[in-house]
C-alpha positions as CSV (number, residue, x, y, z in Angstrom):
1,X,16.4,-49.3,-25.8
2,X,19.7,-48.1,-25.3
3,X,21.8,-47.8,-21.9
4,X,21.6,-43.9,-22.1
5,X,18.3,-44.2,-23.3
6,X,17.2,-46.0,-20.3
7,X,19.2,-44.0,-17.9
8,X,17.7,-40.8,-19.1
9,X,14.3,-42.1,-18.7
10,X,14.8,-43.5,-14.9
11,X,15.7,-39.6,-14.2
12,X,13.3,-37.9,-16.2
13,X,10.8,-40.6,-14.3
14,X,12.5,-39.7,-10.8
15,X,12.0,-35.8,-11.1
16,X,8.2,-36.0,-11.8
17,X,8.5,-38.1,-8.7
18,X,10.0,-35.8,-6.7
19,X,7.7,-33.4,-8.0
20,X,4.7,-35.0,-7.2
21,X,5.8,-35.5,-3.8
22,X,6.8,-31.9,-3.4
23,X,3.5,-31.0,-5.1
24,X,1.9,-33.2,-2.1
25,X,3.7,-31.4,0.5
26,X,2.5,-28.1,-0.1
27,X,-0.7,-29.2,-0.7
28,X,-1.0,-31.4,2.5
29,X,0.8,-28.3,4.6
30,X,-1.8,-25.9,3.2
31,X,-5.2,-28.0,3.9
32,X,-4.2,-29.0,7.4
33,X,-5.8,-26.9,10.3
34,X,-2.7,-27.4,12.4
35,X,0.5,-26.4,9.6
36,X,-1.7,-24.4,7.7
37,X,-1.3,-21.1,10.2
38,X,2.6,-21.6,10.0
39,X,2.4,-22.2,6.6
40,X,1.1,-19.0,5.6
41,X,2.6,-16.9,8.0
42,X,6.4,-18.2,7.1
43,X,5.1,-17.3,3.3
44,X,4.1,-13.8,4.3
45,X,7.7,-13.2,6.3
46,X,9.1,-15.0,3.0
47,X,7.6,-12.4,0.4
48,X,7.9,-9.7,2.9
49,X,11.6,-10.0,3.2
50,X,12.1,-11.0,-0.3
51,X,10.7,-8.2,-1.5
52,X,12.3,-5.8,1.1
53,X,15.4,-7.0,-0.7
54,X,14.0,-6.3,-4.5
55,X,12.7,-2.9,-3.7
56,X,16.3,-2.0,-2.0
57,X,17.8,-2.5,-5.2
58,X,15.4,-1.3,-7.6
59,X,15.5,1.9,-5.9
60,X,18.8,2.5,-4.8
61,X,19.5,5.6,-7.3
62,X,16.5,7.1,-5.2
63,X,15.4,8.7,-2.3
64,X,12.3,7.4,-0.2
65,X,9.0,9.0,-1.8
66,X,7.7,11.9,-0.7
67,X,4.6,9.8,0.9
68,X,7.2,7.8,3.3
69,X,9.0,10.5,4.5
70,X,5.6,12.1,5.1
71,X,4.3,9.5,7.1
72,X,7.7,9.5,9.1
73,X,7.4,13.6,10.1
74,X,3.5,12.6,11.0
75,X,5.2,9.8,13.6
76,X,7.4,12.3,14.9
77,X,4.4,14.0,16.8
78,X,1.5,11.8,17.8
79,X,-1.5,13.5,16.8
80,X,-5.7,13.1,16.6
81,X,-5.0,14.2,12.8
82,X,-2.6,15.5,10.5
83,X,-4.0,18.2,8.5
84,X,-4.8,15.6,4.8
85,X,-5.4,12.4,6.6
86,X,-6.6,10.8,10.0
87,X,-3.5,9.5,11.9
88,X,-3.0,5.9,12.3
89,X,-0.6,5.6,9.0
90,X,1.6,8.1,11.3
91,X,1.4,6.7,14.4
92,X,2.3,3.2,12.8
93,X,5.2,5.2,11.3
94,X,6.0,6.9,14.9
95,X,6.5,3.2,16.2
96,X,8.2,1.7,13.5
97,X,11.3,4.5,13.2
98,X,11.7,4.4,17.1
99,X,12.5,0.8,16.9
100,X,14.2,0.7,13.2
101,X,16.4,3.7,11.8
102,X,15.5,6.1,9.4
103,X,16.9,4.6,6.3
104,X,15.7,3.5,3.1
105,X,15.9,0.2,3.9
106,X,13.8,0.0,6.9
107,X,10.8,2.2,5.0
108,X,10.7,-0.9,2.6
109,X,10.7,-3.1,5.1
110,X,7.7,-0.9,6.6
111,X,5.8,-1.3,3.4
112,X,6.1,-5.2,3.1
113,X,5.2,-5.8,6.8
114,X,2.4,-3.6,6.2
115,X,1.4,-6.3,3.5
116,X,2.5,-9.7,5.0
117,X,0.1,-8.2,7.5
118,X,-2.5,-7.9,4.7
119,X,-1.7,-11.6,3.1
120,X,-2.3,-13.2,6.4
121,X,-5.7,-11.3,7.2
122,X,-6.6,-11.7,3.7
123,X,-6.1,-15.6,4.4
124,X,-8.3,-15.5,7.3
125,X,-11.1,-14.3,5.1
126,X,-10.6,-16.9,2.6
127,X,-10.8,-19.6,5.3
128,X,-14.5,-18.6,6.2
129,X,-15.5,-18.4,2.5
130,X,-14.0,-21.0,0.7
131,X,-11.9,-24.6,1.9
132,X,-7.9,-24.3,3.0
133,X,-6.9,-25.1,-0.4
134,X,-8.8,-22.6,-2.4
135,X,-7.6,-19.9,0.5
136,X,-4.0,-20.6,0.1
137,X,-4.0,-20.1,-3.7
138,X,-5.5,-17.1,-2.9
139,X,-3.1,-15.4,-0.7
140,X,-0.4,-16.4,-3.3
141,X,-2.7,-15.1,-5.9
142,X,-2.2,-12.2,-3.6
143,X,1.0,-12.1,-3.5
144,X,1.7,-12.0,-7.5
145,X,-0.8,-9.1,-7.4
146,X,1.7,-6.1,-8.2
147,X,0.5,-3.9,-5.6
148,X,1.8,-6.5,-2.9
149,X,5.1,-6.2,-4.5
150,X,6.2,-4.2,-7.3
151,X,3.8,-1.2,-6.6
152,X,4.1,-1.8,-2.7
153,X,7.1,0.4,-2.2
154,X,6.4,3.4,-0.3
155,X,4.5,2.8,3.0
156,X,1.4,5.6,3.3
157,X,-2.6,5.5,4.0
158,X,-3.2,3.6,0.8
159,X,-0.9,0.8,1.6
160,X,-2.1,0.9,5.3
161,X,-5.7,-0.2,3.8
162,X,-4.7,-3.4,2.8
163,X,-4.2,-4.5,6.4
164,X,-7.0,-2.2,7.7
165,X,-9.7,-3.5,5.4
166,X,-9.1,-6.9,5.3
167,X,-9.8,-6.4,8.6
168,X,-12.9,-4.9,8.2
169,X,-14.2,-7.5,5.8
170,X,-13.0,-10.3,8.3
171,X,-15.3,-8.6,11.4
172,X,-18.4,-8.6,9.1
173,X,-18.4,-11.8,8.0
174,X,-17.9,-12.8,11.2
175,X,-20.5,-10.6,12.6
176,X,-22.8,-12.3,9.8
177,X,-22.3,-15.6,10.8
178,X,-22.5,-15.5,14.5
179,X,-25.0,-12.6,14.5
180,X,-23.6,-11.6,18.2
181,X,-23.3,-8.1,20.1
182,X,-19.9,-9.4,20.7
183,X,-18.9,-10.0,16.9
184,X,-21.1,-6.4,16.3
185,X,-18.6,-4.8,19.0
186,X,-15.7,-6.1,16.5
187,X,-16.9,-5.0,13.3
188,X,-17.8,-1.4,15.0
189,X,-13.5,-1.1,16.3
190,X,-12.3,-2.7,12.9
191,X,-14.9,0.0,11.3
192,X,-13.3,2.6,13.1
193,X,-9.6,1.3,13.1
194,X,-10.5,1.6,9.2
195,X,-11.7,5.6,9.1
196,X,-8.0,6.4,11.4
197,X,-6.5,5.0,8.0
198,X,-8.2,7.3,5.5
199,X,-11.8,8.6,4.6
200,X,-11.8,6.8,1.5
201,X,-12.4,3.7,3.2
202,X,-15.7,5.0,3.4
203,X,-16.2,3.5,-0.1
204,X,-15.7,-0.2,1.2
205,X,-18.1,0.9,4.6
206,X,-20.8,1.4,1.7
207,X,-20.1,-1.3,0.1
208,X,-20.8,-3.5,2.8
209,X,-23.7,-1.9,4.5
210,X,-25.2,-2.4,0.8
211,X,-24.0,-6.0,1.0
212,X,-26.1,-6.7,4.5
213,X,-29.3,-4.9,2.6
214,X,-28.7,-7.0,-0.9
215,X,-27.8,-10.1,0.8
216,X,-30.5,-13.3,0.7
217,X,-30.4,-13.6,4.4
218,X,-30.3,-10.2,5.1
219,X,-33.2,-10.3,7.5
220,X,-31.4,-12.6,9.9
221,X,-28.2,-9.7,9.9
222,X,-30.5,-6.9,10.3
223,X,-32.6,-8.3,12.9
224,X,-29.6,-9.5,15.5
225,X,-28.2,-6.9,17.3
226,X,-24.2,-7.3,15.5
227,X,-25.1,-4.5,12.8
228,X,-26.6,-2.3,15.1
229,X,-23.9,-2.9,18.0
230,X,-21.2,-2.5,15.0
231,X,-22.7,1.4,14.5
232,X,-23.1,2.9,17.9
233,X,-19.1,1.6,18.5
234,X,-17.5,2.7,15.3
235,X,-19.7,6.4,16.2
236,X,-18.3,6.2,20.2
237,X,-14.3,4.9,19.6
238,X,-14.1,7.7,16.9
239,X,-15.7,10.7,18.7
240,X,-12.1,11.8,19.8
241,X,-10.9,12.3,15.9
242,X,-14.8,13.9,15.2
243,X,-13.4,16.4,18.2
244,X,-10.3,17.0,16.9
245,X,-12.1,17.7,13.1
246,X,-14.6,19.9,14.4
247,X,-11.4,21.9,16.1
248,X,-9.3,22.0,12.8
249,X,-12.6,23.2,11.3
250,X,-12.4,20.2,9.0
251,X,-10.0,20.8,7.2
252,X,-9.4,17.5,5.3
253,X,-12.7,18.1,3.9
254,X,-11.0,21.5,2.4
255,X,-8.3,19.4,1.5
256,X,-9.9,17.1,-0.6
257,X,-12.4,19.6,-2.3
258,X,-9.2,22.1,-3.3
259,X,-6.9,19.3,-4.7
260,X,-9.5,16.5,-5.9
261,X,-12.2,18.8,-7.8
262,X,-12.3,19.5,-11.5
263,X,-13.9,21.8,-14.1
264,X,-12.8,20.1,-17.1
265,X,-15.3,16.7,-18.0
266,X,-13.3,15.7,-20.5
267,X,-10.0,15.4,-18.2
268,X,-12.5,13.4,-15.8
269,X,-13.5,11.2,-18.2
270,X,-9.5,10.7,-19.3
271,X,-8.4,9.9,-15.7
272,X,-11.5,7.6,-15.4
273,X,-10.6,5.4,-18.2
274,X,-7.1,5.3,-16.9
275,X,-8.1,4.2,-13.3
276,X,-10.2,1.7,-15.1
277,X,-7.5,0.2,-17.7
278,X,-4.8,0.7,-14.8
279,X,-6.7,-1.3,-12.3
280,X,-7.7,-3.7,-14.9
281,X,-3.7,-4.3,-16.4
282,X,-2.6,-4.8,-12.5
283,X,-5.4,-7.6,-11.9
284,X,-4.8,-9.6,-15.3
285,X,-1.2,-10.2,-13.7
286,X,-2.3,-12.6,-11.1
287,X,-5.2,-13.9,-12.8
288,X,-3.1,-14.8,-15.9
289,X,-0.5,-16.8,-13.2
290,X,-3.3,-18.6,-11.5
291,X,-5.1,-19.5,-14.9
292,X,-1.2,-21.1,-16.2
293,X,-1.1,-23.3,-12.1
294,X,-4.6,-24.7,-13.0
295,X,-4.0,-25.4,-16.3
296,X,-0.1,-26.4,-16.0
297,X,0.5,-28.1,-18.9
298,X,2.1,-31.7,-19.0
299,X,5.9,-31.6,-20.5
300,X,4.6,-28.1,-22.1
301,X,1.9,-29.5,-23.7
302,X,-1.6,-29.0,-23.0
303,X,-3.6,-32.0,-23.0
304,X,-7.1,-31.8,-24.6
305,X,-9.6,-31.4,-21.8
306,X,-7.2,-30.0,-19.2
307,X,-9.1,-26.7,-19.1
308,X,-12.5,-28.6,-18.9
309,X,-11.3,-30.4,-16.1
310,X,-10.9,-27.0,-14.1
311,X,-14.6,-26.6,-14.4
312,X,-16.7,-29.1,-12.3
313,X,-20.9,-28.7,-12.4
314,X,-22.8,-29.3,-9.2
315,X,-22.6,-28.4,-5.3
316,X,-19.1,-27.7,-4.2
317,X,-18.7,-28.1,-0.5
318,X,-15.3,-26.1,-0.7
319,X,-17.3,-23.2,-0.7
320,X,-19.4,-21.3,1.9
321,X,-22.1,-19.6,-0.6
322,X,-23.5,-17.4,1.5
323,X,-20.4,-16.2,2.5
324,X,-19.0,-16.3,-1.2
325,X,-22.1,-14.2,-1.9
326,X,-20.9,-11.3,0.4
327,X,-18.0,-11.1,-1.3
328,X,-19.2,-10.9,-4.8
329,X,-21.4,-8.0,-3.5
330,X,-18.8,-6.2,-1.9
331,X,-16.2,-6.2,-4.7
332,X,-18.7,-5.3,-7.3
333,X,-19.7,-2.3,-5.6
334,X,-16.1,-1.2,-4.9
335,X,-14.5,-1.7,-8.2
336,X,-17.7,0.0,-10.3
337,X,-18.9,2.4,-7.2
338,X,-15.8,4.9,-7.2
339,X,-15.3,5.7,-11.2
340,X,-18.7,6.0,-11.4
341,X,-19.4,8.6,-8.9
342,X,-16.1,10.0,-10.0
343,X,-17.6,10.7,-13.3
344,X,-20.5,11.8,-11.7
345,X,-19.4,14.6,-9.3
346,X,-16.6,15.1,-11.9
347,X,-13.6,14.4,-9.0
348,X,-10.0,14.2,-10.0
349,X,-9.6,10.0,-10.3
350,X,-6.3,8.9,-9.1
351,X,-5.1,5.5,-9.9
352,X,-3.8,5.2,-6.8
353,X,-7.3,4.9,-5.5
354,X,-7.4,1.7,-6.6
355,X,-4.4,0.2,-4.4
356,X,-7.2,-0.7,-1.6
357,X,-10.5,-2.0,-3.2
358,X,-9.2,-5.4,-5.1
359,X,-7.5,-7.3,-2.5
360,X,-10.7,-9.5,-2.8
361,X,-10.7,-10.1,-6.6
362,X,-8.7,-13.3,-6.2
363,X,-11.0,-14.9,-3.3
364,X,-14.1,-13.6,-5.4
365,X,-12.5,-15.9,-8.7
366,X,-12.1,-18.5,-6.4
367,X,-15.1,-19.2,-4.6
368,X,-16.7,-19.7,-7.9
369,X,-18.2,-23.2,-7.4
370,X,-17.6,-24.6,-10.5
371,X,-14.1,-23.4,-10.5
372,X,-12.1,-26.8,-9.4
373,X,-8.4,-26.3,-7.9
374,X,-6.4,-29.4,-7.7
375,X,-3.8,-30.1,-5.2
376,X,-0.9,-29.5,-7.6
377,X,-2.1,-26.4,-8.5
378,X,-0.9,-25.1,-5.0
379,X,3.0,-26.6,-6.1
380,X,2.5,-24.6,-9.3
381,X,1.0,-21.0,-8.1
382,X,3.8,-21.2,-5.5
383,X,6.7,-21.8,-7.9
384,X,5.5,-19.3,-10.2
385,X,5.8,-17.0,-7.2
386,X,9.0,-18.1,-6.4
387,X,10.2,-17.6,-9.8
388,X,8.9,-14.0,-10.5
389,X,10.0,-13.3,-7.4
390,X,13.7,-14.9,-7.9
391,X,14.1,-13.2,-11.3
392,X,13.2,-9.9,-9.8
393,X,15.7,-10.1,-7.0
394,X,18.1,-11.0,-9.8
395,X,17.6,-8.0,-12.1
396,X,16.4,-5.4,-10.0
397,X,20.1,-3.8,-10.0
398,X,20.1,-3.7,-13.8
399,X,16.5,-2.3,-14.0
400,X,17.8,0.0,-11.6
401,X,20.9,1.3,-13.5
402,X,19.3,1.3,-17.0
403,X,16.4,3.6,-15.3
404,X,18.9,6.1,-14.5
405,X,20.2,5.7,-17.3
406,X,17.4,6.2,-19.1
407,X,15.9,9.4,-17.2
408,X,19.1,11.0,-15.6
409,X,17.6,14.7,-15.7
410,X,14.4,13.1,-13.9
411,X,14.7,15.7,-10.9
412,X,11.8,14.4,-9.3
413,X,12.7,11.1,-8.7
414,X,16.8,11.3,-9.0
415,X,17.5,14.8,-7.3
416,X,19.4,14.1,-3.6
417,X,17.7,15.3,-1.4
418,X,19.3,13.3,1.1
419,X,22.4,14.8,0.3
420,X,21.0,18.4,1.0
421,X,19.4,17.4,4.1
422,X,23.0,16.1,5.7
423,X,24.8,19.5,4.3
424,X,21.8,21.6,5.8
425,X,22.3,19.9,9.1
426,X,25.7,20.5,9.1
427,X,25.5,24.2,8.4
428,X,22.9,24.9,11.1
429,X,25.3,22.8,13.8
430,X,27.8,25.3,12.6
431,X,26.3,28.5,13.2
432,X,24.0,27.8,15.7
433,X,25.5,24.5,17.5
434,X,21.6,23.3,18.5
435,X,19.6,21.2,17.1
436,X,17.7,22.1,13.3
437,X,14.0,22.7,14.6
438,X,12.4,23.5,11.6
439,X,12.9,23.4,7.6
440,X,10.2,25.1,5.6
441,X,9.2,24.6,1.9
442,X,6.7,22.8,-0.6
443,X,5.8,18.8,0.6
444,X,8.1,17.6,-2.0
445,X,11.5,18.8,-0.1
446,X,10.7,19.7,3.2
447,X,9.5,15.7,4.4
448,X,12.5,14.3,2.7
449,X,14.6,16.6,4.5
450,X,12.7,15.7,7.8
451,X,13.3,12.1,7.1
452,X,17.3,12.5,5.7
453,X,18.5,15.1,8.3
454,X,19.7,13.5,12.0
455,X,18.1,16.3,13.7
456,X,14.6,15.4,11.9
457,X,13.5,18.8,11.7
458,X,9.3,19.7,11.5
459,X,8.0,20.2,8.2
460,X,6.5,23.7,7.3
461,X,5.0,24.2,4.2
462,X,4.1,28.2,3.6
463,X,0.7,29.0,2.6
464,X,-0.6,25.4,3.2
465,X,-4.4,25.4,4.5
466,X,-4.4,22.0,5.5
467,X,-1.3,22.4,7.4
468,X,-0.3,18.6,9.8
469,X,-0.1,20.8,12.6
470,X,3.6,19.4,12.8
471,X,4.6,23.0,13.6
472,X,3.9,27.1,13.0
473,X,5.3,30.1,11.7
474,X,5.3,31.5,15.4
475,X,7.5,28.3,16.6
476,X,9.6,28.3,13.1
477,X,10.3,31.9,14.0
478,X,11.3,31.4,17.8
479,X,12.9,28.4,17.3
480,X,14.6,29.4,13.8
481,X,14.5,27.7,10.2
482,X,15.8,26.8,7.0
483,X,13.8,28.0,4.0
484,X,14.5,26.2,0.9
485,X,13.3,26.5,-2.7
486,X,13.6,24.0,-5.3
487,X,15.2,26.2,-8.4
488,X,13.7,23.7,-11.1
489,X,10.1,23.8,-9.5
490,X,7.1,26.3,-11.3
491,X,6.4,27.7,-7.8
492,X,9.7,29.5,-7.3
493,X,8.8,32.6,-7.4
494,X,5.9,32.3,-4.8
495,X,8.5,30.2,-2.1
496,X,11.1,32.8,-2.5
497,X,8.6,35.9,-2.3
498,X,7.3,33.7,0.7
499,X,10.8,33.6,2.3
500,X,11.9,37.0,1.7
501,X,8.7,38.2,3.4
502,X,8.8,35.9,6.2
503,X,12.9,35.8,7.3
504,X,14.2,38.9,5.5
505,X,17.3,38.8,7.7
506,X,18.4,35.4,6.8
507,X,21.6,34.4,6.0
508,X,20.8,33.3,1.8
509,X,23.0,31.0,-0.1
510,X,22.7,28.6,-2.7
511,X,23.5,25.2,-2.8
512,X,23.9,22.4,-5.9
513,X,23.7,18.8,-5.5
514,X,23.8,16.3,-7.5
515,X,23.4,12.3,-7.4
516,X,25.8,9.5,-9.2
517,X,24.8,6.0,-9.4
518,X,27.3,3.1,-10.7
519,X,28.9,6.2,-12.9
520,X,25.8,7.1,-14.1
521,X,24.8,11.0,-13.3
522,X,21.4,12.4,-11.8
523,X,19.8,15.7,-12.4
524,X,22.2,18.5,-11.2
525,X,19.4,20.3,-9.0
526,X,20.3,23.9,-7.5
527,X,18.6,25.4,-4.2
528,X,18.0,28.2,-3.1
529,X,18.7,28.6,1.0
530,X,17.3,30.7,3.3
531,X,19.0,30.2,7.3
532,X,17.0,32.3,9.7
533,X,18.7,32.1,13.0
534,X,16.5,31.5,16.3
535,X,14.5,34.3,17.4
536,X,16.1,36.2,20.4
């Protein structure tokens, strides 16, 4: 053997050590009960800020979305309800933009707190189902999971879930095993913590009231007092949003039947199969990257055998079966139970839906008994995280350039509605020299403008049943407004019929903005203005 030969060998033989021993490290940090805590939470900041990072690039030819600067005019006023949904996703907001401004940046920083949050409760679930190892490739199962990064970009109800119901799951399998009033008491205030988030956590309530009835030991559950307990709290911590329903005469309940109903079966049918094949493309992404850790092949070749030796027959005492059971139960009931009562009832199916129910798919792979994870396979899951991750900090300017690019007349998601906001704040200041009170028009401008504008001005949207409650027509009127309608938007002509009727001595002009990124043009958008001085 040559000199270079030899030399070459003594490295190639060094960096597998090194490997190994980094391949040890994580593995020995993540199975012991004292580092493993740290462990997890410094991965969770890690991702969080990361990705806070990736989506700041990625959409920096864009405004926040509409949801965000929704959930920002909800904070604004802290509320029992807000018209669509229950309030916790804006009083979260509320707390968040008093302590951080409101600026892109900080909204995605809002959205990946909101899923560290999620990764770390999603870990403590994992611990009481399967061993530390198993629970750790989870979360970063987790964290590959597109909807905890990519799609995890504007903070709103749906994202708020994945902290909410983790928690949920985490109180009932606690209440299962300790069978307590105390651990009943928990799963009733994580049940109604849950319902503040949105009603359609409803669907994962059924899902595991059907899991105590299914369950082997079911008769142990039902027979302590924790389910019971559970009931009569989530009923008495949520009587003051029942009040507050009965008040607004229910009016999310009008608010889902107007927008989520359909006529047409064969458009129900079409949304299905896309909430179905949408749901499915997100999951393969994780479950293909854990699939290449356990199977990491050896200098890029697979040795025969290496994907029977992931599979192991007999008891496995890395996992808690009757806890692994739950699970199963529960997911299978939330990813089949919604599209099929969609198709049922024949409900508009959103893909969006899906953002909440599957944050259990990875522990429910994993507690699988015969599955076997080796320690390296926690080195390789994390550096294929680190990696994605990496690469998508590194061209998320580009992707965000050649989208532009790509779509420049995309008004929807290019128009500047920031930039209007700051003009329409300083034409009010000028005439008026107070602060804007009020902007009204459809969801889509008049929350951005809330969110851009310094003086944060409340949302009114004309001829809105399910109005937040954020403001009226009496108080836009006495405390004066800015109408605005959208020129490239099919509603025109019922906004400005709207605005002539309502501030018919208004001061009208027209305004045109228009966005450039890197050189590259956006949609040149023209709005219509209407500035209705304060009522004397």
């Amino acid at each position: 053997m040559s000199v270079a030969s030899s030399l070459a060998a003594k490295s190639r033989a060094r960096r597998r050590f090194s490997a190994r021993r980094l391949a040890a490290w994580v593995a020995a940090r993540a199975t012991n009960h004292k580092t493993a805590p740290w462990l997890v939470a410094g991965f969770a900041t890690a991702h969080g800020l990361l990705w806070t990072l990736v989506l700041c690039n990625l959409k920096a030819a864009q405004d926040v979305h509409m949801d965000v600067a929704e959930a920002f005019a909800w904070g604004q006023k802290f509320q029992l309800g807000y018209g669509k949904h229950p309030p916790l996703a804006g009083w979260i907001a509320g707390l968040w933009f008093r302590l951080f401004p409101a600026a892109d940046w900080s909204s995605y920083a809002l959205a990946m707190t909101t899923l560290g949050c999620g990764l770390v409760v999603c870990w403590r679930i994992a611990l009481r189902v399967v061993d530390r190892r198993r629970a750790f490739f989870s979360v970063v199962m987790l964290a590959l999971y597109p909807v905890f990064n990519f799609k995890g970009f504007k903070y709103n109800p749906d994202l708020l879930q994945l902290v909410t119901l983790p928690l949920l799951v985490l109180a009932y399998l606690h209440a299962f095993e300790k069978r307590s009033a105390r651990a009943g008491l928990w799963l009733g205030l994580a049940g109604a913590l849950a319902l503040m988030t949105k009603y359609w956590v409803l669907t994962m309530i059924g899902a595991i009231g059907l899991a105590a009835l299914l369950h082997p030991d079911r008769l142990k559950f039902l027979g302590s007092p924790a389910p019971w307990v559970a009931i009569a709290t989530t009923v008495l911590a949520m009587i003051p949003h029942l009040l507050w329903l009965k008040e607004v005469d229910f009016i999310p309940l009008t608010y889902a039947g107007d927008v989520y109903g359909l006529q047409s079966r064969a458009q129900n049918l079409q949304l299905v199969i896309g909430y179905i094949g949408h749901n499915l493309g997100l999951l393969a992404v994780p479950v293909a990257f854990a699939a290449l850790a356990l199977c990491w092949p050896v200098r890029w070749r697979i040795p025969p055998g290496t994907v029977r030796r992931v599979w192991s027959r007999g008891a496995n005492p890395g996992v808690n079966l009757p806890q692994a059971i739950n699970v199963w139960i529960i997911q299978i009931i939330v990813a089949v139970g919604p599209p099929l009562g969609a198709l049922i009832f024949t409900v508009y199916m959103k893909t969006d839906w899906g953002i909440s129910l599957f944050f259990l798919v990875p522990l429910a792979l994993l507690a699988i008994p015969a599955l076997h994870v080796r320690r390296r396979a926690l080195f390789h899951i994390a550096a294929i995280w680190l990696v994605v991750t990496l690469a998508a900090l590194a061209a998320s300017p580009l992707i965000a350039e050649v989208e532009i690019e790509r779509n420049p007349n995309a008004s929807n998601t290019y128009s500047l509605r920031s930039g209007l906001a700051r003009e329409l704040t300083e034409a009010w200041h000028a005439r008026f020299n107070t602060r804007w009170a009020v902007v009204a028009g459809t969801t889509e401008i008049g929350e951005p403008i809330t969110f851009y504008s310094p003086d944060h001005p409340a949302p009114f949207t004309p001829g809105e049943v399910w109005s937040s409650g954020l403001t009226s027509l009496e108080e836009a009127k006495r405390l004066g407004f800015i109408g605005i309608c959208d020129t490239t938007d099919y509603r025109l002509s019922v906004c400005e019929a709207w605005m002539n009727e309502n501030a018919p001595q208004a001061e009208r002009l027209t305004m045109t903005t228009q966005r450039f990124f890197h050189g590259f043009p956006g949609p040149r958008t023209p709005w219509k203005i209407w500035i209705a001085p304060p009522g004397k």
